[in-house]
C-alpha positions in Angstrom: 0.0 0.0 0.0 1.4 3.3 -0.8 1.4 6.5 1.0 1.5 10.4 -0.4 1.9 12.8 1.8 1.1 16.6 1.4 1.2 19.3 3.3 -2.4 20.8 4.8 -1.3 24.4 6.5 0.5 23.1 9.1 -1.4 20.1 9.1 -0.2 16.4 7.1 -2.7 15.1 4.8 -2.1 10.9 4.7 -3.6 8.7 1.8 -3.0 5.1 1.6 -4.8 3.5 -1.6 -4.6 -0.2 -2.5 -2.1 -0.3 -5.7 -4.8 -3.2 -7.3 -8.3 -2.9 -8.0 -10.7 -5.6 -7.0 -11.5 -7.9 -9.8 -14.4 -7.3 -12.1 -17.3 -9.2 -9.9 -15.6 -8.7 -6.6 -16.2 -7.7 -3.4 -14.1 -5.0 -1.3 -14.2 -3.6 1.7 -12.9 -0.4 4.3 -13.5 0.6 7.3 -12.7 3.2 10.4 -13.2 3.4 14.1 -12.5 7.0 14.4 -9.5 9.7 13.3 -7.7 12.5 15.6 -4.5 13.3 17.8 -3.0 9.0 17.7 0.4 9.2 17.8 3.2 6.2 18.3 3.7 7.5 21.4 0.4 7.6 23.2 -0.5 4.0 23.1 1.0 1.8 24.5 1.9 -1.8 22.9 -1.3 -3.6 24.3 -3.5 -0.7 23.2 -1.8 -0.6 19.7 -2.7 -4.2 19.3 -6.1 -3.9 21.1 -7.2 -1.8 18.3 -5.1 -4.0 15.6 -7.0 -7.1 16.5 -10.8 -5.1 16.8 -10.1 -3.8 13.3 -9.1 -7.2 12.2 -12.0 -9.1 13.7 -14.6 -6.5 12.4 -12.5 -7.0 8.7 -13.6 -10.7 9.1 -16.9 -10.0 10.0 -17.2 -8.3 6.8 -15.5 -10.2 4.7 -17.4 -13.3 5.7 -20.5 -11.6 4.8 -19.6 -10.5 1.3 -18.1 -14.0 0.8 -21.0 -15.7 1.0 -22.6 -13.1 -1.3 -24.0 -11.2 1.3 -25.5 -7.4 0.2 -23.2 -4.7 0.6 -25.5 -3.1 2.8 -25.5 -6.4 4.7 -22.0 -5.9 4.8 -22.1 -1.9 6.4 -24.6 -3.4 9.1 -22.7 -6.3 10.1 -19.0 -4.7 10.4 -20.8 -1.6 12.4 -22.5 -3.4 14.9 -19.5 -5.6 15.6 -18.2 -2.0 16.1 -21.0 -0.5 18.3 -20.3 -3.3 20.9 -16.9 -2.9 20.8 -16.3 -0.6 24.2 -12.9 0.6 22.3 -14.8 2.9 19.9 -16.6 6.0 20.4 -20.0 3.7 19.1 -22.8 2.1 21.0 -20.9 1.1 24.0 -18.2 2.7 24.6 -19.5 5.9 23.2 -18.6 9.6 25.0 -21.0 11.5 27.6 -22.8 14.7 26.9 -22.3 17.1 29.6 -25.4 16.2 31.1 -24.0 12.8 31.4 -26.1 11.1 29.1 -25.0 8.9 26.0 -26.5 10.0 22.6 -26.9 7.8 19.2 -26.2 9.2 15.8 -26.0 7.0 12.8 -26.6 6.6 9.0 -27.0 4.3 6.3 -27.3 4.7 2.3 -27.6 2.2 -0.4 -25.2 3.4 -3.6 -28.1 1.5 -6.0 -31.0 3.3 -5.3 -29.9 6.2 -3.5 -32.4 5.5 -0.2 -30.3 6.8 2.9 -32.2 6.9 6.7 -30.3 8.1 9.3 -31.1 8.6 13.1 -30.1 10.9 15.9 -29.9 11.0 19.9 -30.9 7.5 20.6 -30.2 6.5 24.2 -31.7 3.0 24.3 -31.6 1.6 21.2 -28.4 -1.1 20.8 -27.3 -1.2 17.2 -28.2 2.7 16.0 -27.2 1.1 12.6 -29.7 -1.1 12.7 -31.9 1.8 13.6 -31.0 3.8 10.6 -31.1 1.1 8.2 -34.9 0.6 9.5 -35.5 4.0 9.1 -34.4 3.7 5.2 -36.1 0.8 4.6 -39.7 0.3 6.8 -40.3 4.5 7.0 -41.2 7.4 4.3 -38.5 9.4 6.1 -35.0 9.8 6.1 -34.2 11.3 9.4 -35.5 10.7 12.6 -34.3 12.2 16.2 -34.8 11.7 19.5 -38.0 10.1 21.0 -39.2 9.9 17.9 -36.3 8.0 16.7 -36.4 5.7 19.6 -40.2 4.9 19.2 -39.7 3.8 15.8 -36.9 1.6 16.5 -38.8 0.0 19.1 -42.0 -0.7 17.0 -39.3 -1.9 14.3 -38.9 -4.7 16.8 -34.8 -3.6 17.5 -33.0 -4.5 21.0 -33.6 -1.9 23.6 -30.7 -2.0 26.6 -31.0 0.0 29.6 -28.7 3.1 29.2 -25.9 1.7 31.6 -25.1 -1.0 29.1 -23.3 2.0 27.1 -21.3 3.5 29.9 -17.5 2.7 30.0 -15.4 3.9 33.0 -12.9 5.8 31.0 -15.3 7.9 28.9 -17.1 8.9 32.2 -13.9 9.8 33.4 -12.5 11.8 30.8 -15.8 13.4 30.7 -15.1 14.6 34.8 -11.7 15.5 33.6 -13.0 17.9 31.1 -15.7 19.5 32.3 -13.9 20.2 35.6 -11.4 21.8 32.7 -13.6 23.7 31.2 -15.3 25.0 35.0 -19.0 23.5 34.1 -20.5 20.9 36.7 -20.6 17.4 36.9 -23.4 15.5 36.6 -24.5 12.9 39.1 -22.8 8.8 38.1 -25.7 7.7 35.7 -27.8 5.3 37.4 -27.1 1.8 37.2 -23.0 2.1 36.2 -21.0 -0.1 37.6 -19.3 0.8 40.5 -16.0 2.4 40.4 -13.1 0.6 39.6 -15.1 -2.8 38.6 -14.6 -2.2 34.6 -11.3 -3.8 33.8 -9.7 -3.4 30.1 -7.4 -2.2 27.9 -8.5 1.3 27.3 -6.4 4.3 25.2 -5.4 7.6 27.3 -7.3 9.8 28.9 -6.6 12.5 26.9 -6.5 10.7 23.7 -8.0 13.0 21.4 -9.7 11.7 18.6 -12.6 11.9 16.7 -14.6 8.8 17.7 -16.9 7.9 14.7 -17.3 4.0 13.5 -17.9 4.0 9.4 -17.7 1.4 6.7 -18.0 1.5 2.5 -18.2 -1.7 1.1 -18.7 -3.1 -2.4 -20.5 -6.7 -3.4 -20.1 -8.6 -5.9 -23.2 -7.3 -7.7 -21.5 -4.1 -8.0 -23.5 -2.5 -5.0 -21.8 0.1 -3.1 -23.2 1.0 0.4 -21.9 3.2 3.4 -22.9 3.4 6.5 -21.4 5.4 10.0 -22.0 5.9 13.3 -21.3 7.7 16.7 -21.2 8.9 19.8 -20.5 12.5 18.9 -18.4 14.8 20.9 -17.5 14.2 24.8 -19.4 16.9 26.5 -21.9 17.9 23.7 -24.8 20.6 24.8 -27.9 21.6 23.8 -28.9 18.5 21.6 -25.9 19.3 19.2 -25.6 16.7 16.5 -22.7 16.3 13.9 -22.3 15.2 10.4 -22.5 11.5 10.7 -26.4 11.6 10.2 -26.2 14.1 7.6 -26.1 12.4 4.1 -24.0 13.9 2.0 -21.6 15.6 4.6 -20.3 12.2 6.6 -21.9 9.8 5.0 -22.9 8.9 1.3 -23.1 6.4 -1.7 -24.3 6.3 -5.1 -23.6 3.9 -7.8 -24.7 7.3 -10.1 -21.3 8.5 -9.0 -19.5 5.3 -8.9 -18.4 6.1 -4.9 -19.3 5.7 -1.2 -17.8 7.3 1.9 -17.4 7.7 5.3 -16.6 10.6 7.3 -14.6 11.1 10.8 -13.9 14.2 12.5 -15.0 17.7 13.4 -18.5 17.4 12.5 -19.4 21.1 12.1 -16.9 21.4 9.2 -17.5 18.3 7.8 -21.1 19.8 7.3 -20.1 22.5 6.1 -17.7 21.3 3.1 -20.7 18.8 2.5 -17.5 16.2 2.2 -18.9 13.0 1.5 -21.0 14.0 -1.7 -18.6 16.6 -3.0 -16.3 13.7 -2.9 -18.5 11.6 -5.1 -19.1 14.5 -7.3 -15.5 15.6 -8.0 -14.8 11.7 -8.6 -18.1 11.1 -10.8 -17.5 14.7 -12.8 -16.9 13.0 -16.1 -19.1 10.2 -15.6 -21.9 12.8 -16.1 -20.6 14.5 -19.2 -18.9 11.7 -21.3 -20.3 12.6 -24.6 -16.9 14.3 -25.8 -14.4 17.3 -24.5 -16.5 19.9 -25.8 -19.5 18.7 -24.2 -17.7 18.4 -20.8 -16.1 21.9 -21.4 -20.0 23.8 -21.9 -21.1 21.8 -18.7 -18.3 23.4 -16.7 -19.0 26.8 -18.1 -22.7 26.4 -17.5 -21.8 24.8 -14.2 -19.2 27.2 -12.8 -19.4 31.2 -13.7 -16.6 33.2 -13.7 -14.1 33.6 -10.6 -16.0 31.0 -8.7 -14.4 27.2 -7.9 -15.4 24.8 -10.5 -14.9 21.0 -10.2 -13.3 20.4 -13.3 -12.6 16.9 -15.2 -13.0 13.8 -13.0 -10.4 13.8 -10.9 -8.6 10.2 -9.3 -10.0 8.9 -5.9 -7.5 10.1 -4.1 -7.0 14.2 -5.5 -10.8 13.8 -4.7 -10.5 13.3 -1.3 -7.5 15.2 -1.0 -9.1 18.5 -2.0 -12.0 17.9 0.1 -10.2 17.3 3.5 -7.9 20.5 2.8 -10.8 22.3 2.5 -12.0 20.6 6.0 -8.7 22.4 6.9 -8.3 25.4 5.8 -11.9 26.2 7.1 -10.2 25.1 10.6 -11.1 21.6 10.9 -9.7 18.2 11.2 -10.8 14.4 10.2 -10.7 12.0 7.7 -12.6 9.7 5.3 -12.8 6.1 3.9 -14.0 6.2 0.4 -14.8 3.1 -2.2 -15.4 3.4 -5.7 -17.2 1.3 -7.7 -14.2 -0.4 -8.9 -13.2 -1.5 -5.5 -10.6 1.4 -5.2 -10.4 1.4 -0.8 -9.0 5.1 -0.6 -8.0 6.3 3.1 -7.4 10.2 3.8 -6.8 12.4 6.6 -4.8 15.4 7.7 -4.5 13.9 11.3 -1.7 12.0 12.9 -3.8 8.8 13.1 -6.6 7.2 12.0 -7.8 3.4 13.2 -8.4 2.1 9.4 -8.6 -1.1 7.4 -9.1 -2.9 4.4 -9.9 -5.8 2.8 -10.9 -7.2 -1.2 -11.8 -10.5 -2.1 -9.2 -12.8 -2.6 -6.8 -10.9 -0.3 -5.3 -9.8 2.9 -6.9 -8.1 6.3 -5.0 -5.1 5.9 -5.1 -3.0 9.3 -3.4 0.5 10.3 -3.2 3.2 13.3 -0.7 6.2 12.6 -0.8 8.6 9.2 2.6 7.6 8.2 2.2 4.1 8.1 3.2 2.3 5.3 0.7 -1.4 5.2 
């Protein structure tokens, strides 16, 4: 796998891109659990491999579906469930606090086929919010539910319901203490029905690790179906109901066999939102798809498309300047993240202008391919 590297402001900018394509008819597979401030020196060996081996078992979960010619969407459910249990991911359990100490769901599922996306937002009883948001696409009119609302569907949808302890890990509650007495605002009482202190035992990453915790995965089957899906906690001590891109299609998450892509997005939410990354992604990458008539053709669209002195798209550009350009502009508006993008060819793209992401990838036929830190070379 080969890495480019580019400078971002002051910022670095990591791709890694698998140098083969899947096979015409093949399945392929990415995935992330989250991108930020993960640097070799802030986990320690057991952590590093903690992560290494969650990334490779969810891989396998994956894989295992799409080999026995399982949907794509199957696929996105699967891996991010395995994910949502998985206390080491900002996801279901394990995910952060608001500052009123309660856990909030956001997730989001679209199918690259048809274009039908549902996504969900501020669950706090619901087990598999991925599950929820794949309901919502597929047994609702709707695309986005919140709150109560959200959490009424899902039960008459027939989903698992878990008392709200089941999501509480010690080491988010604590690093939720640690920064709200930081930042001078109070702390909320121990949620009922925690365990008591000290009882949760397990290999957990620093306190102050700070990363973006989002769970996403972009998969391809072998009917040439692309599909992405993503979920989260959101951001340790949220207020006042905030919600970030993950649920909003087209900014974290997005897929469309129109465009030939799918994407997931992890990072600082508000910016992610506002650079609309994961369909301008698709867009920059499907440019020519839409205009392939001849030069001149493509040449009048992007002069009906893009009047004078304003940014203009362009030809189609490769996977990777796609996503590129779209996480420098996450930067220069003053954000950070990164995304997992497939294409229709089974092209598994990684980008980010952190110093780590948790990442892997996997195509028929081939190797669990698993990495941590932006300059890693796998």
């Amino acid at each position: 796998m080969k890495t480019w590297l580019a400078a971002v402001g002051t910022a670095l900018t990591v791709a890694l891109a698998s140098p083969v394509l899947a096979q015409d008819g093949a399945w392929s597979l990415a995935i992330h659990g989250g991108a930020g401030v993960i640097e070799r020196g802030s986990l320690t060996p057991e952590q590093d491999a903690a992560y290494r081996a969650a990334l490779d078992g969810a891989l396998q979960v994956g894989a295992e579906v799409l080999d026995n010619g399982g949907s794509a969407l199957d696929a996105v459910e699967a891996v991010i469930q395995v994910l949502e249990d998985d206390p080491l991911f900002n996801a279901g359990r394990g995910a952060v606090f608001t500052a009123d100490g309660r856990i909030e769901h956001d997730a989001a599922i679209m199918d690259g086929t048809t274009r039908d996306a549902g996504a969900v937002a501020g669950l706090t009883r619901t087990r598999h919010p991925i599950s929820a948001a794949r309901a919502v696409m597929e047994n609702s009119p709707h695309v986005f539910l919140i709150g109560q609302g959200a959490e009424t569907f899902a039960r008459d949808q027939g989903l698992e319901e878990v008392d709200p302890a089941f999501f509480f890990t010690e080491r988010r509650w604590r690093g939720l203490v640690r920064q709200l007495e930081r930042e001078g605002l109070p702390v909320p009482a121990r949620p009922a029905g925690a365990p008591a202190e000290g009882a949760m035992a397990a290999v957990a990453p620093p306190l102050d690790e700070r990363k973006f915790g989002t769970v996403g995965v972009v998969a391809l089957d072998r009917e040439g179906r692309l599909a992405a899906g993503t979920s989260t906690g959101g951001m340790s001590g949220k207020r006042w109901g905030r919600v970030g891109d993950v649920p909003v299609i087209g900014a974290g998450t997005y897929a469309s066999n129109v465009e030939g892509c799918a994407v997931s997005a992890t990072g600082s939410g508000e910016y992610f939102i506002r650079a609309t990354v994961a369909r301008d992604i698709c867009a920059r990458y499907a440019w020519e798809v839409s205009y392939p008539e001849s030069e001149e053709n493509r040449a009048m669209a992007v002069e009906d498309a893009c009047p004078p002195d304003t940014a203009c798209p362009g030809p189609r550009q490769p996977v990777h300047v796609a996503a590129s350009e779209e996480i420098r502009e996450v930067g220069d508006l003053g954000g950070e993240g990164g995304v997992i993008v497939m294409t229709a060819q089974g092209q598994a793209w990684f980008e980010m202008n952190t110093s780590g992401m948790y990442r892997g990838r996997v195509a028929e036929g081939g190797d669990r391919l698993v990495a941590i830190y932006a300059d890693e070379d796998d």
